[in-house]
C-alpha positions as CSV (number, residue, x, y, z in Angstrom):
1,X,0.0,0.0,0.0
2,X,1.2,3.4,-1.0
3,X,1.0,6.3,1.7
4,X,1.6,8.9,-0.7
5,X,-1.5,7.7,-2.9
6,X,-4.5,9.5,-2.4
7,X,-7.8,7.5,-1.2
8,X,-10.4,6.6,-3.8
9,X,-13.8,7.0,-4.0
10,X,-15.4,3.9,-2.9
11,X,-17.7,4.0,-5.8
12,X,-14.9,4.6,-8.4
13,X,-14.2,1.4,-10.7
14,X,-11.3,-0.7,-10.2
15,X,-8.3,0.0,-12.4
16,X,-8.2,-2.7,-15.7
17,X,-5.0,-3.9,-17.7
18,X,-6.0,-1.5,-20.7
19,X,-3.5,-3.0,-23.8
20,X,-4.7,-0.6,-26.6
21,X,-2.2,1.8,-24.1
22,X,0.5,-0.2,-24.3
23,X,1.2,2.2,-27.7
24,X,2.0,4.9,-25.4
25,X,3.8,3.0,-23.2
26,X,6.3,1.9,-25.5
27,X,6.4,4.4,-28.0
28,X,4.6,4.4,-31.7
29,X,4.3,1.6,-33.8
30,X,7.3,1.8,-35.8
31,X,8.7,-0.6,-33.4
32,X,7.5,-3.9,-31.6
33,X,8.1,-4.0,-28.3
34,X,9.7,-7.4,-27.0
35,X,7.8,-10.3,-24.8
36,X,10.7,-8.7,-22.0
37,X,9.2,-5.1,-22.2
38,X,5.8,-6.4,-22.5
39,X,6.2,-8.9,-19.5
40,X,7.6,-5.7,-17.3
41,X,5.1,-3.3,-18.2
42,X,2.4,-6.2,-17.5
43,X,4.0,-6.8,-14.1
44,X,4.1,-3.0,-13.2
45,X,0.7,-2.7,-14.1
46,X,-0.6,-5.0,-12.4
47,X,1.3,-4.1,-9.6
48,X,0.0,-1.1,-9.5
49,X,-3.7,-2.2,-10.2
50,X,-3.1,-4.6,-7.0
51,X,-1.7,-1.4,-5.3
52,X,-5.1,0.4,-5.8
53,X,-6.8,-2.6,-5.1
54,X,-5.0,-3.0,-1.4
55,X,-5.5,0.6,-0.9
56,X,-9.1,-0.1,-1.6
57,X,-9.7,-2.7,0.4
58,X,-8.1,-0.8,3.5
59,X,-10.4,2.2,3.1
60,X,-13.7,-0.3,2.5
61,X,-11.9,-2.2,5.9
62,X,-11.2,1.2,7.5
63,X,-14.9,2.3,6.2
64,X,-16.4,-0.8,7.7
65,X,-14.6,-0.4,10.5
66,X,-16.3,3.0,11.1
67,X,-19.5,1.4,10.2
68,X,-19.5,-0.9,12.7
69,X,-18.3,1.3,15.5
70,X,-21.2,4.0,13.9
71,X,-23.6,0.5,14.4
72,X,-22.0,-0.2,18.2
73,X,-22.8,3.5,19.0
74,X,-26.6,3.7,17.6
75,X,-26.8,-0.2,19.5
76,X,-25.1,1.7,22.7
77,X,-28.0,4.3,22.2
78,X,-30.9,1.8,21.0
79,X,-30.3,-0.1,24.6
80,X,-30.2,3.6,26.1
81,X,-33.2,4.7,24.9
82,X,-34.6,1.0,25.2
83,X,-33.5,1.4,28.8
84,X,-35.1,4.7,29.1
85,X,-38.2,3.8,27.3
86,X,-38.5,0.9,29.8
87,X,-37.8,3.1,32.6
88,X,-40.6,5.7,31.7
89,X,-43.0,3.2,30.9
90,X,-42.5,2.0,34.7
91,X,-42.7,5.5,35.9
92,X,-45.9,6.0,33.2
93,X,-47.2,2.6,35.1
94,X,-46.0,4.3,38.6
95,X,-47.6,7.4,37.9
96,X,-50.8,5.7,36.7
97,X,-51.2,3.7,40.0
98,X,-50.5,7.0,42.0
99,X,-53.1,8.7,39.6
100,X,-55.9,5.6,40.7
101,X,-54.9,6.1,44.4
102,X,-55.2,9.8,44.4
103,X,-58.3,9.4,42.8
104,X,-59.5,7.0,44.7
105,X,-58.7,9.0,47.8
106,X,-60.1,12.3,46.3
107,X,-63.7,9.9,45.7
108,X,-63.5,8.8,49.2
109,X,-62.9,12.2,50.3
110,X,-65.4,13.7,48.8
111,X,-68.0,11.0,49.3
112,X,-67.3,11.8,53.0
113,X,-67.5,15.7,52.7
114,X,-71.3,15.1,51.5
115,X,-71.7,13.0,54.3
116,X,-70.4,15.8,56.7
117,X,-72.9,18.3,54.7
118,X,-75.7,15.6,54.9
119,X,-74.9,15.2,58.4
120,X,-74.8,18.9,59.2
121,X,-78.2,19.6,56.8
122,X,-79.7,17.3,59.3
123,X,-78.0,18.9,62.7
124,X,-79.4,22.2,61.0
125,X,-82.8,20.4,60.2
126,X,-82.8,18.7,64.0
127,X,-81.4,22.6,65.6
128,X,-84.6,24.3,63.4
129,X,-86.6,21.7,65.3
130,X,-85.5,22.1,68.7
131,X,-86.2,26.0,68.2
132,X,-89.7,25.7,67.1
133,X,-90.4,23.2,69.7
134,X,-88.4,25.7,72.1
135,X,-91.2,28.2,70.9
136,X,-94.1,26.6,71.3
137,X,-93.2,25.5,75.2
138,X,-92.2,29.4,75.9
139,X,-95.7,30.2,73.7
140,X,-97.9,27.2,75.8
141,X,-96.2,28.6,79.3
142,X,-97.0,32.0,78.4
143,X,-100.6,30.8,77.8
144,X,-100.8,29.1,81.0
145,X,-99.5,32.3,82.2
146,X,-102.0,33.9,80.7
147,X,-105.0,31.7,81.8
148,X,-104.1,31.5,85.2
149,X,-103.8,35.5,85.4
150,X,-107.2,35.3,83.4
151,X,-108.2,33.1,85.7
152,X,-106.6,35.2,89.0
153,X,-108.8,38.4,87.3
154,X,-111.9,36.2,87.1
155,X,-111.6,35.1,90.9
156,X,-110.3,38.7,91.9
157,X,-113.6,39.9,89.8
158,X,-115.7,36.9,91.4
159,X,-114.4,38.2,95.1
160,X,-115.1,42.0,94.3
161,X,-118.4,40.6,93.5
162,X,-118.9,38.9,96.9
163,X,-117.3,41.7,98.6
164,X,-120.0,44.4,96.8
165,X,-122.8,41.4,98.0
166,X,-121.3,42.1,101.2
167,X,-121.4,45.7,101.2
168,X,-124.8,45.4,100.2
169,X,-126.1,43.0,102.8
170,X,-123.8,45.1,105.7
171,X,-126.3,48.0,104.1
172,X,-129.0,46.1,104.5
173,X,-128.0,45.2,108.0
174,X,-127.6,48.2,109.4
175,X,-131.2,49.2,107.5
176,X,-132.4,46.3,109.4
177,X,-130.8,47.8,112.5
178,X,-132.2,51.2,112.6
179,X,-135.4,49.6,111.1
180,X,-134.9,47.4,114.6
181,X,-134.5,50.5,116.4
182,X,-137.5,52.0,114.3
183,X,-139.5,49.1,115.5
184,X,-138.6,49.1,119.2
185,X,-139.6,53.1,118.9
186,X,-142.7,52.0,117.2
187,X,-143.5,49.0,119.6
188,X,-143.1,52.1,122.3
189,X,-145.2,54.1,120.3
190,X,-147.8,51.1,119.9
191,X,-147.9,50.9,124.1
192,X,-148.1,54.5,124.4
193,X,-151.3,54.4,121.8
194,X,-152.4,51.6,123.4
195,X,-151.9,53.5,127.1
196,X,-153.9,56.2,125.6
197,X,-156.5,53.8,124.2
198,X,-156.9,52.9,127.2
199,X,-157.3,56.4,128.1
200,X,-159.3,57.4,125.5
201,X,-161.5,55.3,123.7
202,X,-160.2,57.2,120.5
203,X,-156.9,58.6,119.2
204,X,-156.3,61.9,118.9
205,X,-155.6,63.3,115.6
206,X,-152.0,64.1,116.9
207,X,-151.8,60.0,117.7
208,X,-152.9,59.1,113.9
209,X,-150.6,61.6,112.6
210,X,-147.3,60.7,114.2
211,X,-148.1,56.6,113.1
212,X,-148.8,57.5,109.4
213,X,-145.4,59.8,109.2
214,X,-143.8,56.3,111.3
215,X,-145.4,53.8,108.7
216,X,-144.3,56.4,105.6
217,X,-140.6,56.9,106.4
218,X,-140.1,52.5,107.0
219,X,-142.2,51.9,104.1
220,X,-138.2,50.7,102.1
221,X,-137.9,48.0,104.6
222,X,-140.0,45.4,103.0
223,X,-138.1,42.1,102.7
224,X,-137.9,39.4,105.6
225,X,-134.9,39.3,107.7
226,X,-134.1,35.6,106.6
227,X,-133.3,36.6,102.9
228,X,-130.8,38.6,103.6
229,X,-129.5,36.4,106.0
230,X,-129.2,33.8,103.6
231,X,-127.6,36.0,100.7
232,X,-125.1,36.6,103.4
233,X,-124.2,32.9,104.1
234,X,-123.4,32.4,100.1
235,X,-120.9,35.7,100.4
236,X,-119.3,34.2,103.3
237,X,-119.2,30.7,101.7
């Protein structure tokens, strides 16, 4: 192999014996040249063409060469990116389990936040409740209050009644009394008229006067004694 050479292309052609050159080789055709020159020539070109041909096959070795580190390196980075595809997928499975849990816990979470608003719709419900029924007891004791001070004013009222019964049968008493006293003067009056009956076979016009102006001024008095007295019992009863 020849350093100096410069590298061909690896799609140029291979280098062929060409024998119509062998004119320029050896000169024009005005002389043969012998099976010795001929030989030589032959040998150095075919040396040479074996030259190219070594030269050629290094660079397709050195070019495979490359290849095949070029194919080690994109193998290197399939497994890489294999690797990492693998790993992601495990993190993407991971990540979809955490996703399930968390959304599992959110459900349960908020499953039991409407329980905690069902239960406190209720405790507002049972609270409402309570109030109202708080109300009515304060309204039912404030109508017991109120009977029993209507019913206080009725027995006050009944009492004031009793006590103007009373009044009136103390009036009608102490009528009865001075009509008692009335009567005792009368009853003297009767044994003085009767005292002067029996002095006189007739009264005197004096007499008849004083038991007309007697009988006018007790003429209110009419009612027996035991009325009263019995209106009097029921007021003290």
């Amino acid at each position: 192999m020849n350093p100096n050479q410069p590298q061909q292309d690896s799609e140029a052609p291979l280098q062929t014996l060409d024998l119509d050159n062998l004119e320029n080789l050896f000169g024009g055709r005005q002389t043969l040249p012998s099976l010795s020159d001929i030989r030589t020539v032959t040998i150095n070109a075919l040396r040479t063409t074996n030259t190219n041909l070594r030269e050629e096959n290094n660079r397709l070795e050195t070019y495979v060469a490359e290849l095949d580190n070029k194919n080690h390196d994109l193998t290197v980075k399939v497994l890489e990116l294999e690797t990492a595809n693998l790993r992601l997928e495990f993190q993407t499975q991971i990540l979809k389990q955490l996703l399930d849990d968390l959304q599992e816990k959110f459900e349960a979470r908020e499953k039991k936040l409407q329980d905690l608003e069902t239960r406190e719709k209720k405790l507002q419900d049972l609270e409402a409740r309570e109030k109202k029924l708080q109300d009515l007891e304060e309204r039912e004791k404030k109508l017991q209050d109120f009977e029993e001070l209507q019913k206080r004013i009725q027995d006050l009222e009944a009492r004031e009644k009793k006590n103007q019964d009373f009044e009136e049968f103390q009036k009608k008493i102490e009528n009865f009394a001075k009509f008692h006293k009335r009567f005792e003067k009368f009853e003297e009056f009767q044994q003085t008229i009767d005292k002067e009956n029996n002095d006189l076979k007739e009264p005197t016009p004096q007499t008849k006067s004083n038991l007309t102006k007697f009988k006018l001024s007790n003429r209110d008095v009419e009612k027996p004694l035991k009325d009263d007295f019995g209106k009097y019992l029921i007021v003290i009863n």
